[in-house]
N, C-alpha and C positions, 0 to 999 in steps of 0.2 A: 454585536449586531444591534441595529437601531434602525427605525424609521425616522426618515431626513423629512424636508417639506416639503422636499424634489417629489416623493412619493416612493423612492426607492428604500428597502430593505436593505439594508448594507452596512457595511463596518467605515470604522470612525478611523481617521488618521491624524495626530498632533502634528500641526505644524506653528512652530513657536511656540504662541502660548493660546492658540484657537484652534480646537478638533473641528475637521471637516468631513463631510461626507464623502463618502471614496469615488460615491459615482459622480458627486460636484466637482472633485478635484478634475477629474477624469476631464469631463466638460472642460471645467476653465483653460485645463493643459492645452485642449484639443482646439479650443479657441485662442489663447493666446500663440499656436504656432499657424494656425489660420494668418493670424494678423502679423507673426515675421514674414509669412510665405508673402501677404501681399504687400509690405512694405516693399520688401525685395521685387517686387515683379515693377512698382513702381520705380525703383531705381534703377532697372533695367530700361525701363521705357525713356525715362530722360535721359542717359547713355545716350540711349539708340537718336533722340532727336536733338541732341549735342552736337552729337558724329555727322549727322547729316546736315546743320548749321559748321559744321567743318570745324570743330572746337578739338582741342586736342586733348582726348578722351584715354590718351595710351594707359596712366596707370588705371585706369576705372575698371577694367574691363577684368582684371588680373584682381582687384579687391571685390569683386562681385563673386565671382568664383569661387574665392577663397572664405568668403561670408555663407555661400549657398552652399558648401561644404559643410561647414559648422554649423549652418539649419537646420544639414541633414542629418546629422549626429547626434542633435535633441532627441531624448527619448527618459519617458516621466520613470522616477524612480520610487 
């Protein structure tokens, strides 16, 4: 147990060769799936305005799926 700079009381976790705060990690996790979630929503939206440009979108739609699947299955260890 240690005080970070975050302000939180908390335990240290080694990663490589730099210990981080547990409630930092937490954060960064929480924000780096923040930013797949919205990367993916943007590649849903150009789909969507491809499709409607009449562009032939067939496999896109089947690798979206199959990426928002494995978005969802991130989970911090």
């Amino acid at each position: 147990m240690g005080k970070c700079e975050c302000g939180s009381e908390t335990d240290w976790q080694e990663m490589g060769s730099t210990w981080i705060c547990v409630t930092c990690r937490g954060e960064e996790i929480e924000k780096s799936i923040k930013e797949l979630k919205d990367g993916f929503e943007k590649m849903e939206q150009a789909e969507r305005n491809m499709y409607k440009m009449k562009v032939d979108t067939l496999s896109i739609p089947d690798l979206l799926d199959n990426l928002k699947k494995e978005i969802n299955k991130i989970k911090a260890a």
